[in-house]
C-alpha positions in Angstrom: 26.2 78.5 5.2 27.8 78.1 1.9 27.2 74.4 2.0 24.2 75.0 1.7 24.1 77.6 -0.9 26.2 75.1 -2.9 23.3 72.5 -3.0 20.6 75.0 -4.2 19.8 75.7 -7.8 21.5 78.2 -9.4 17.8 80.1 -9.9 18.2 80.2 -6.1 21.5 80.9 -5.4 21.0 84.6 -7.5 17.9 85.2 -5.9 19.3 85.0 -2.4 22.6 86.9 -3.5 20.3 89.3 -5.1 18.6 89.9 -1.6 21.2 90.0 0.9 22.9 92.8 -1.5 19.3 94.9 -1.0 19.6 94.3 2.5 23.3 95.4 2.4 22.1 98.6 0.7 18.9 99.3 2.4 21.0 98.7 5.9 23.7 100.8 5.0 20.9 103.7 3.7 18.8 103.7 7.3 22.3 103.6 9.6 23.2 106.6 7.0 19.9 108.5 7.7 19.9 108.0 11.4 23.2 109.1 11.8 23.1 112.3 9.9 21.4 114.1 12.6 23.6 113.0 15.6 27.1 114.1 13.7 25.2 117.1 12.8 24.6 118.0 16.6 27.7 116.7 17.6 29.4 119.1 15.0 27.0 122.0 16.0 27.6 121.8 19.8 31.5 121.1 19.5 30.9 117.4 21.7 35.1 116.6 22.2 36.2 113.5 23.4 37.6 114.3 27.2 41.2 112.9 26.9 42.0 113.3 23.1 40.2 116.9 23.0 38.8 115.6 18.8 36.0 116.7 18.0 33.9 113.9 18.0 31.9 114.0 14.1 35.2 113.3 12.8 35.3 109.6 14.2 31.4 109.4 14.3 31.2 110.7 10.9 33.1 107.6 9.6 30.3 104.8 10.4 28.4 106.7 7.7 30.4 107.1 5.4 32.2 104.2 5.5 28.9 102.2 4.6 28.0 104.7 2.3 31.0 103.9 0.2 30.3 99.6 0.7 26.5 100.5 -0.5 27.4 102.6 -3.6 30.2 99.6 -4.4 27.4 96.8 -4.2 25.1 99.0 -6.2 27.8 99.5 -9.0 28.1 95.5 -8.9 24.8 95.0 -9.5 24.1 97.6 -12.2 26.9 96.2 -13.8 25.8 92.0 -13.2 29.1 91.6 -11.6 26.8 89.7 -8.7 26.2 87.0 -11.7 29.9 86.6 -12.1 30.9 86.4 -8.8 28.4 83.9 -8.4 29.1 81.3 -10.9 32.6 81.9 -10.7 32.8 80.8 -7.0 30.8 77.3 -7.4 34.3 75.4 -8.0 32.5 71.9 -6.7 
């Protein structure tokens, strides 16, 4: 794939980075939402794993937040035109 971002205009290039960070964020966003209400209930009815005996929001719980931290990092980039940077920077050809 990055052969062929390499041969597109630079115009280009942005405008796809600038999308697939949206679609990073808007991903991470809808896994978030969806998931809230399934830790909740696993945290309300005290679901365990049968061999461990954890409570099983704790690993659950992670997903989400894990992707909540990637989104808030790629929304800081791009507030901040870091995507720009990165951009240019890595067209060494």
């Amino acid at each position: 794939m990055d052969v062929l971002l390499v041969m597109l205009p630079e115009k280009a290039r942005e405008a796809l980075n600038l999308i697939s960070e949206l679609a990073l964020i808007a991903t991470a966003l809808i896994i978030i939402v969806f998931a809230s209400p399934v830790i909740r209930d696993l945290y309300d009815f005290d679901q365990r794993s049968q061999s461990a005996e954890v409570p099983l929001y704790i690993p659950q719980a992670l997903i989400p937040i894990g992707l909540a931290i990637m989104a808030l990092l790629v929304l800081i980039r791009l507030l901040a035109g870091g995507a720009r940077a990165a951009s240019s920077g890595s067209s060494s050809h």
